[in-house]
Backbone as a printed PyTorch tensor [residue, N CA C, xyz], in Angstrom:
tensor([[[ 15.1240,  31.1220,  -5.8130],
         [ 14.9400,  30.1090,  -4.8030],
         [ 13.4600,  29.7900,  -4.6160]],

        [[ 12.4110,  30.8980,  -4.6170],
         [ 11.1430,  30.7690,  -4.5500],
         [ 10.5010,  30.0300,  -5.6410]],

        [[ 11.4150,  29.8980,  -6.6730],
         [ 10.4460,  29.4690,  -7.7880],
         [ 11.0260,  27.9710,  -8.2790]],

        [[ 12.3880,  27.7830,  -7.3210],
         [ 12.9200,  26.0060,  -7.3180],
         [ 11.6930,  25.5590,  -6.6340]],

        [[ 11.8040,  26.1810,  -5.4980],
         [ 10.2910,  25.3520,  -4.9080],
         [  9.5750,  25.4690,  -5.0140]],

        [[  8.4930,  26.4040,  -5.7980],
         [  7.4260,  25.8430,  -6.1730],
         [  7.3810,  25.1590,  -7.7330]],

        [[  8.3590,  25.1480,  -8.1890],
         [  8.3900,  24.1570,  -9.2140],
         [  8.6490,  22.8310,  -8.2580]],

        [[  9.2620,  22.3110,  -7.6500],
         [  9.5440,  21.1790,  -6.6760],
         [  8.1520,  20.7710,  -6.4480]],

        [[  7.3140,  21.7410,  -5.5820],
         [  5.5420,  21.3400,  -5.1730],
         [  5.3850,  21.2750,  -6.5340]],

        [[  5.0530,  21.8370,  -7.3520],
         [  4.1190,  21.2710,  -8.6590],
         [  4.1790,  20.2370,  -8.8000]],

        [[  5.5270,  19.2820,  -9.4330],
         [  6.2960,  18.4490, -10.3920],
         [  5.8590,  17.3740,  -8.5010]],

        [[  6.2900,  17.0910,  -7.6200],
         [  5.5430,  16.1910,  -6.3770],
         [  4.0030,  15.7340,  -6.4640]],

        [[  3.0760,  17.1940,  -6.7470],
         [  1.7290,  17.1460,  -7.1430],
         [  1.1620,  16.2620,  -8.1720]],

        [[  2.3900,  16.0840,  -9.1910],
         [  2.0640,  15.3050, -10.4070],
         [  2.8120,  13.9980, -10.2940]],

        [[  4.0420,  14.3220,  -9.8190],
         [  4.2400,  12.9790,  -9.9180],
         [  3.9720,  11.4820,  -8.8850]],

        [[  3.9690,  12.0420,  -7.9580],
         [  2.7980,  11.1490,  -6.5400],
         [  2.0840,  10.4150,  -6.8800]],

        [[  0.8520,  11.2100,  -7.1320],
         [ -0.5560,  10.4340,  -7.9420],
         [ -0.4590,   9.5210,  -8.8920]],

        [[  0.8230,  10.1810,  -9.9790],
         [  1.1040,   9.1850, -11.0450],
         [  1.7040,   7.5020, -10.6730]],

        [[  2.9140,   7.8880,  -9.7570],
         [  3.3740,   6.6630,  -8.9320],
         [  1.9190,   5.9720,  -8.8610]],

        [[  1.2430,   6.4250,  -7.6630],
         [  0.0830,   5.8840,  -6.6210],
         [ -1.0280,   4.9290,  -8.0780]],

        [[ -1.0550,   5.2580,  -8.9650],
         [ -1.7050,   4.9120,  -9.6720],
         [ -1.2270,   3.9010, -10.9510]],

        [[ -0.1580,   3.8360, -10.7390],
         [  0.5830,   2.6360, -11.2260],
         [  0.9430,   1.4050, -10.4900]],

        [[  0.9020,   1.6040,  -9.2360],
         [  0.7530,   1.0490,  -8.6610],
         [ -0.3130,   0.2170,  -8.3830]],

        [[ -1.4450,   0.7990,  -8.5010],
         [ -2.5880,   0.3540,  -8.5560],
         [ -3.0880,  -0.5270,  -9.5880]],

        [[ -2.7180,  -0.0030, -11.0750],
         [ -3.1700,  -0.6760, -12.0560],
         [ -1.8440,  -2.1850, -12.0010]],

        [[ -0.5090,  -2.1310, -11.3340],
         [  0.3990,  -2.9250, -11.3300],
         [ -0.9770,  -4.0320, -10.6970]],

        [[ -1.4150,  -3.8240,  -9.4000],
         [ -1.8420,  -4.4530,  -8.5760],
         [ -3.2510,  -5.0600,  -9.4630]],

        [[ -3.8000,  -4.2960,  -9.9260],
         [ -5.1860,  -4.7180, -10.1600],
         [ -5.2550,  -6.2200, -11.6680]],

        [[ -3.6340,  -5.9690, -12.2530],
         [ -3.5060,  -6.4300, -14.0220],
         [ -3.0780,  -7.8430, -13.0170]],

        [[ -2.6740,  -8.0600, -11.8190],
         [ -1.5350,  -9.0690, -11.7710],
         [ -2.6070,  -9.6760, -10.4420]],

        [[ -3.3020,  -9.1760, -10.1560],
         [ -4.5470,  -9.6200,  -9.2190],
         [ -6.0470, -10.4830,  -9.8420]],

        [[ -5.8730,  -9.9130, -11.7490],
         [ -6.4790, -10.3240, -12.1970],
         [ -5.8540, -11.5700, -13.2480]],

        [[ -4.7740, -11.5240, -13.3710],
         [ -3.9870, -12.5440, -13.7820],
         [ -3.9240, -14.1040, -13.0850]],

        [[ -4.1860, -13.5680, -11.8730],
         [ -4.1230, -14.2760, -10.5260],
         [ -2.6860, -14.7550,  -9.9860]],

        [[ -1.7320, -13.8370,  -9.8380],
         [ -0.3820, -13.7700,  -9.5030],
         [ -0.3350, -13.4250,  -8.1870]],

        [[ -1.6380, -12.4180,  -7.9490],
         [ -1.2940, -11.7140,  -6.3550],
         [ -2.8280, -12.4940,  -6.3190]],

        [[ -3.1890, -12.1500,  -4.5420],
         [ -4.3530, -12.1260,  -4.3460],
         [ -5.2880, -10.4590,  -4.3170]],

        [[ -6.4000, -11.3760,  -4.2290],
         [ -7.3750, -10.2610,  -4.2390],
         [ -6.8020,  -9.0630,  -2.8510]],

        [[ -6.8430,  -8.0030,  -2.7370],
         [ -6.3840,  -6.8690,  -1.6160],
         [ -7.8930,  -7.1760,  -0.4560]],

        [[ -8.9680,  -7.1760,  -1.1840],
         [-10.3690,  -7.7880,   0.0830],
         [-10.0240,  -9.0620,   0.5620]],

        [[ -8.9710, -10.2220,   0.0410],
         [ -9.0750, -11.5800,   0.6710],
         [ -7.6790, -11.2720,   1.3790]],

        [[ -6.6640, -10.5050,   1.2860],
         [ -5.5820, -10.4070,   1.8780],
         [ -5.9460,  -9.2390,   3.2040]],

        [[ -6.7460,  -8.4460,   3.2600],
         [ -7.6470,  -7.9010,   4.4350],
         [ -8.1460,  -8.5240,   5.3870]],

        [[ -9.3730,  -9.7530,   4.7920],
         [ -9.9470, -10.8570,   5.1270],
         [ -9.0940, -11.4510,   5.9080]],

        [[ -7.8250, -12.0290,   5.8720],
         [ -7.1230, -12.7140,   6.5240],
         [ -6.4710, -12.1620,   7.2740]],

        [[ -5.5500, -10.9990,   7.0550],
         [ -4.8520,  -9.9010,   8.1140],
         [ -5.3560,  -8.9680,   9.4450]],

        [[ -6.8790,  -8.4960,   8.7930],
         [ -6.7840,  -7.6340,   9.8220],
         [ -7.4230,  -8.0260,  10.9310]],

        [[ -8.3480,  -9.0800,  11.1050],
         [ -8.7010, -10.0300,  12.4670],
         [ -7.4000, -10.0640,  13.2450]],

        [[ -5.9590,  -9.9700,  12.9390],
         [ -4.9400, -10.6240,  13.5970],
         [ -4.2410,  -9.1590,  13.9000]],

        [[ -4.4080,  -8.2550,  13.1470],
         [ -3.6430,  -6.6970,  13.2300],
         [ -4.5970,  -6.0360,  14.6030]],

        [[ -5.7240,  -5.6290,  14.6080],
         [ -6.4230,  -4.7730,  15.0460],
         [ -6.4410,  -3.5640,  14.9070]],

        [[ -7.1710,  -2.8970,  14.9570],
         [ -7.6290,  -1.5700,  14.5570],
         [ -8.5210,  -1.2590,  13.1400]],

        [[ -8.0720,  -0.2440,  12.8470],
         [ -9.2580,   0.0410,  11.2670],
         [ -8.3070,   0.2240,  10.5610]],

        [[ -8.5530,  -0.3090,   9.0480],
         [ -8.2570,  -0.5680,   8.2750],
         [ -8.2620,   1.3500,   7.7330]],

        [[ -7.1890,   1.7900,   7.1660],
         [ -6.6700,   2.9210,   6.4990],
         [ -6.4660,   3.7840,   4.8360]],

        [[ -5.8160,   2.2420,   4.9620],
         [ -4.9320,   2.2850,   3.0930],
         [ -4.2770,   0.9590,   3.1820]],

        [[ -3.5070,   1.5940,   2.0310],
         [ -2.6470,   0.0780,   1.3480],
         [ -1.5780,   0.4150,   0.4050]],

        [[ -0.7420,   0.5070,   0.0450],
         [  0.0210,   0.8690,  -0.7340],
         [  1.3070,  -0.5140,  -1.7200]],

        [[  1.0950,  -0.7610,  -2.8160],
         [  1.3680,  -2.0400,  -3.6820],
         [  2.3910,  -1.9500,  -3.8780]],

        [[  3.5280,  -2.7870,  -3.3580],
         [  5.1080,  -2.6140,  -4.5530],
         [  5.1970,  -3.7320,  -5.2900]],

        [[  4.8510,  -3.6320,  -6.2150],
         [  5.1850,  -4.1160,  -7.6910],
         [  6.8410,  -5.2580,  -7.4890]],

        [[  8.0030,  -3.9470,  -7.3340],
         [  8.8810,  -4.6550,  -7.2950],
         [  9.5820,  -5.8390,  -5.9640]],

        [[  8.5890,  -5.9090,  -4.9130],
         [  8.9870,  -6.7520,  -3.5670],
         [  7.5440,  -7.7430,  -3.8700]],

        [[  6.2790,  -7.3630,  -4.7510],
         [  5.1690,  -7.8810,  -4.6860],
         [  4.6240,  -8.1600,  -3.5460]],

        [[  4.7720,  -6.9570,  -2.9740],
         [  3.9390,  -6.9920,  -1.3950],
         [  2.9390,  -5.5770,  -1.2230]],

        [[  2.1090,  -5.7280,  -0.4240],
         [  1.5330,  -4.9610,   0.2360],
         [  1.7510,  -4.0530,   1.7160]],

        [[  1.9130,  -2.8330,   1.6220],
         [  1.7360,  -2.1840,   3.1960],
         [  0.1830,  -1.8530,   3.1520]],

        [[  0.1130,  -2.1810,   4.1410],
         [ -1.4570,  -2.0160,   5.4690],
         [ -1.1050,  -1.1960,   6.3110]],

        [[ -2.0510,  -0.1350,   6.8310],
         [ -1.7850,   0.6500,   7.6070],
         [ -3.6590,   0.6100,   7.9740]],

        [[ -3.1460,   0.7260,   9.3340],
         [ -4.3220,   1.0220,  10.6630],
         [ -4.2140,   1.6840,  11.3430]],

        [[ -5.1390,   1.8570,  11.7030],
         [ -5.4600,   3.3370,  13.2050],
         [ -6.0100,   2.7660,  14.0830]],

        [[ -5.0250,   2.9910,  15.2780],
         [ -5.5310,   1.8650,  16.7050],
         [ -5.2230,   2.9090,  17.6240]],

        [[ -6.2950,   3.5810,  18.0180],
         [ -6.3510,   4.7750,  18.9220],
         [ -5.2510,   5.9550,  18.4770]],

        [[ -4.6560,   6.2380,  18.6250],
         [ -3.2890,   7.3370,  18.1720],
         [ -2.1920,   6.9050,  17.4550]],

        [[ -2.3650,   5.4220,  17.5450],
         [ -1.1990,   4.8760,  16.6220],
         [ -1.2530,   4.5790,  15.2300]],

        [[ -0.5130,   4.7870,  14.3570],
         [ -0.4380,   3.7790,  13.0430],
         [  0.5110,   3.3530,  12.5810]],

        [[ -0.1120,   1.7750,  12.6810],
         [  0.1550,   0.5940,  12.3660],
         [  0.7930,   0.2880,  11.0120]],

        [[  1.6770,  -0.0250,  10.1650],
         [  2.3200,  -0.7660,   8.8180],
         [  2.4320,  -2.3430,   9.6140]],

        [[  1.6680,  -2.9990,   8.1640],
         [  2.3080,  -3.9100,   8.3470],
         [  2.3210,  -4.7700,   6.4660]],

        [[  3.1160,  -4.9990,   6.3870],
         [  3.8160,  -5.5990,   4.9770],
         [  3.1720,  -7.0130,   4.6910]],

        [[  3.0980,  -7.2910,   3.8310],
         [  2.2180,  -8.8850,   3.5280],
         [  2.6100,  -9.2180,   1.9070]],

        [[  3.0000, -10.0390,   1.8320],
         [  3.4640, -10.7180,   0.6920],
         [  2.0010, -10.6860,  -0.0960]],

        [[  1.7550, -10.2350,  -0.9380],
         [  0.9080, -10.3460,  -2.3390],
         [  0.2570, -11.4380,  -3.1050]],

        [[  1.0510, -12.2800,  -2.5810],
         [  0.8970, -13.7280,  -3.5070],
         [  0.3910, -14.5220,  -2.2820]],

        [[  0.6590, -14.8140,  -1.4070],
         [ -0.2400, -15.8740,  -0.1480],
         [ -0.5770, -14.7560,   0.9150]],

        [[ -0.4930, -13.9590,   1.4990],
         [ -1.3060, -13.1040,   2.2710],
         [ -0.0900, -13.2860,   3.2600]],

        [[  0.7520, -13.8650,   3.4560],
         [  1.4350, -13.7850,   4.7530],
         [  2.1790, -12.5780,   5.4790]],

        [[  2.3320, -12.3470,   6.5020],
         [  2.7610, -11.2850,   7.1980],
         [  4.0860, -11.4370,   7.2680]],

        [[  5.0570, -10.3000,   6.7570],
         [  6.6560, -10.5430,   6.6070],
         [  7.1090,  -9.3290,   7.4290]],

        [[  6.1690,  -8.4730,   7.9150],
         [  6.7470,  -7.6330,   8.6620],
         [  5.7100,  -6.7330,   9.3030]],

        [[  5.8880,  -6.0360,  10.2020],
         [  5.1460,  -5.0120,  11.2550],
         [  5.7070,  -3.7700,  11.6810]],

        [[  5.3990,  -2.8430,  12.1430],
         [  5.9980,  -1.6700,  12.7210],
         [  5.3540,  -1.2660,  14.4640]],

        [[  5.2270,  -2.2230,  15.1190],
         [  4.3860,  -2.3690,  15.9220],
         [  4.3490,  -2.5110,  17.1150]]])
């Protein structure tokens, strides 16, 4: 049993990062294609209207959207934005 789970933590350790980073290059090949926008001009436009500080970001490829996440005193904020025009399709807020 001790050694399902730490095989479980290892194989999480590796595969996370790997996700997180496909993601990234998804974002960066199709940003430079000019399919999505830039993640600084989709900031640019969002977070004047969100408030708080800016966190992370996390890319889905397959919805071609973005989550935003902020820190506004104790809270954090998601909020979802379409990839391709910057618009806001959703909040957690």
């Amino acid at each position: 049993m001790v050694r399902s789970l730490i095989l479980a933590v290892v194989l999480a350790a590796i595969i996370v990062p790997a996700t997180a980073q496909h993601e990234q290059d998804d974002a960066y090949r199709l940003a430079k294609e000019g399919q999505i926008m830039q993640l600084g001009d989709i900031l640019a436009q969002v977070s004047p209207r969100v408030g708080g500080k800016f966190i992370g970001s996390e890319f889905d490829p397959g919805r071609v959207m973005y989550r935003l996440r902020y820190m506004d005193g104790n809270a954090v904020k998601n909020v979802d934005v379409d990839a391709r025009t910057g618009r806001i399709l959703g909040r957690n807020f």
